[in-house]
C-alpha positions in Angstrom: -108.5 -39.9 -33.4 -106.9 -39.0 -36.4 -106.6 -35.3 -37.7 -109.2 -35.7 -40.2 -111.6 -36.7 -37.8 -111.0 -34.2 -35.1 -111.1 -31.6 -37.8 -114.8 -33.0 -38.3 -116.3 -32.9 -35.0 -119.2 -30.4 -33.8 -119.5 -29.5 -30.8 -122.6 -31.4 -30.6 -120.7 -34.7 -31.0 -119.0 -34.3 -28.0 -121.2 -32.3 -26.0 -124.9 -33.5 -24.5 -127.7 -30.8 -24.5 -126.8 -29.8 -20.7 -123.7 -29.2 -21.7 -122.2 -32.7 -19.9 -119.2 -34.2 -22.2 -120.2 -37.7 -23.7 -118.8 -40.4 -22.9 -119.0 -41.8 -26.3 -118.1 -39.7 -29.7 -120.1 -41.4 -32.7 -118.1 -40.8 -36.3 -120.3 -40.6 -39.2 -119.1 -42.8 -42.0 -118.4 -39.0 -43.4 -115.9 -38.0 -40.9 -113.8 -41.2 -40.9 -110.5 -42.2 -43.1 -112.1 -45.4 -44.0 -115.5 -44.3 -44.4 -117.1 -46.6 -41.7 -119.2 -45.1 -38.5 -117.3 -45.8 -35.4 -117.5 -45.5 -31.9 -114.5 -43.1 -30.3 -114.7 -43.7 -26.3 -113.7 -40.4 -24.1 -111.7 -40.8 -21.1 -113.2 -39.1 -17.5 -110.2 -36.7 -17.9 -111.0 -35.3 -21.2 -114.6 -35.4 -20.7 -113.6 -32.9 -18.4 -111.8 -30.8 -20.8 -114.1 -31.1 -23.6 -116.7 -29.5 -21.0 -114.0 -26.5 -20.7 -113.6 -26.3 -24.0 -116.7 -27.1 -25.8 -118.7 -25.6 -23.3 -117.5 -23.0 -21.2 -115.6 -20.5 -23.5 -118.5 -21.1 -26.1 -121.5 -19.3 -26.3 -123.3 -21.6 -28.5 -123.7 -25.6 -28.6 -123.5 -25.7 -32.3 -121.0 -25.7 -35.1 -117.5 -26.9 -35.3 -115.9 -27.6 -32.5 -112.2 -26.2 -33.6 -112.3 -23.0 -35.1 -109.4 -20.6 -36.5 -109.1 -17.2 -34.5 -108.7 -16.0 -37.8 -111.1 -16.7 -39.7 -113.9 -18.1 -37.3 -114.1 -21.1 -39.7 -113.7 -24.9 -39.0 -109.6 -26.3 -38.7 -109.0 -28.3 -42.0 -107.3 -31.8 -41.2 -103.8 -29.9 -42.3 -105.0 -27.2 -40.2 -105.1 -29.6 -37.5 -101.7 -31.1 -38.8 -100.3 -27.8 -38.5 -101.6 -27.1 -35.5 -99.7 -30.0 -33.7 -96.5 -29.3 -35.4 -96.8 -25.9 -33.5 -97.6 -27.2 -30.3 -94.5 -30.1 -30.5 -92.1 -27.0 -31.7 -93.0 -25.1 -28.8 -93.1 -27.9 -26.5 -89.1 -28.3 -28.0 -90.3 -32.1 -29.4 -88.2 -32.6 -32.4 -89.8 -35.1 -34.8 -93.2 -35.3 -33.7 -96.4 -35.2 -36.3 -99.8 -35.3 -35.2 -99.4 -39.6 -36.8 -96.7 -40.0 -33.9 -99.3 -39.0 -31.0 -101.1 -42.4 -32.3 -98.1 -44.6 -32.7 -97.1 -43.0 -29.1 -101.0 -43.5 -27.5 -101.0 -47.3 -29.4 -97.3 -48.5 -27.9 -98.2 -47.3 -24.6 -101.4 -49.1 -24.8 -99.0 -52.2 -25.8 -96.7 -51.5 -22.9 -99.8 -52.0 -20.2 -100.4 -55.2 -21.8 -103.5 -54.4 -23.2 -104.9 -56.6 -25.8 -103.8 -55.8 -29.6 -107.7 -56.2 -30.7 -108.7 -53.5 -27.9 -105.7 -51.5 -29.4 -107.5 -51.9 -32.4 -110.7 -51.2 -32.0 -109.8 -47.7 -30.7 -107.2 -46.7 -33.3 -110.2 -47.4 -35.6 -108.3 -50.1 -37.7 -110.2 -52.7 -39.8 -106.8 -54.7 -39.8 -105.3 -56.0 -37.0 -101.8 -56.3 -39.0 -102.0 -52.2 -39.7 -102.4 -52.2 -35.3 -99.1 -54.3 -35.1 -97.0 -51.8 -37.6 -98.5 -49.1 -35.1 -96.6 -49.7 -32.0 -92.9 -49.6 -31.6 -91.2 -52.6 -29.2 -87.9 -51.0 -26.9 -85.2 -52.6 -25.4 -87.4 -51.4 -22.0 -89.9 -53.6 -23.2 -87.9 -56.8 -23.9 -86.1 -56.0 -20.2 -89.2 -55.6 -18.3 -90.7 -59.0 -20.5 -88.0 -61.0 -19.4 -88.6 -59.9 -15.5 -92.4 -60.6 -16.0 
């Protein structure tokens, strides 16, 4: 997801009634970069998380799902920006942006050999051309094609 869109989310558009993660996260046309509705599909692992998070240091199901400690109030996109910088800085990553988790998330997809139309579909890309620009080809890559 980009920053923009996980700046968006409510808890109730990751979280069912019970208090279960969904497996599926629908973006309004409202919360997306290219103002289309789309489908954003949740791995087991961070349906798990999301249940932790959204759920279990919450006392209520509503509202945004990332607030500031400071002010109580929703994270802005930059906020979120922001947020990752901090996280990369501490984690001593030089030169990561919250853009480079996608490009990262998209090439490792492209490593597995899974399909650049998949790919696609869950960066959220209307082109398939903006897809290719997204994931970054090593010399790993051309070694391990040529022992394939």
């Amino acid at each position: 997801m980009r920053a923009c869109e996980v700046a968006g989310l409510q808890v109730a558009d990751v979280a069912q009634a019970d208090g279960m993660a969904k497996a599926e996260i629908i973006l309004k046309a409202s919360q997306t970069k290219g103002s289309k509705p789309r489908t954003v599909y949740v791995s087991k692992r961070l349906q798990k998380e999301i249940v932790l998070c959204a759920v279990t240091d919450r006392n209520d199901a509503v509202g945004s799902l990332f607030t500031s400690q400071k002010t109580n109030r929703a994270f802005t996109a930059h906020g979120v920006v922001l947020l990752l910088k901090g996280i990369y800085e501490d984690a001593n990553v030089s030169g990561a942006s919250s853009h480079s988790g996608r490009r990262t998330f998209l090439t490792r997809l492209a490593e597995r050999g899974i399909s650049p139309f998949v790919m696609k579909k869950l960066a959220g890309h209307a082109n398939i051309a903006t897809t290719q620009r997204y994931v970054e080809v090593g010399e790993h890559q051309l070694r391990g094609a040529l022992e394939q």
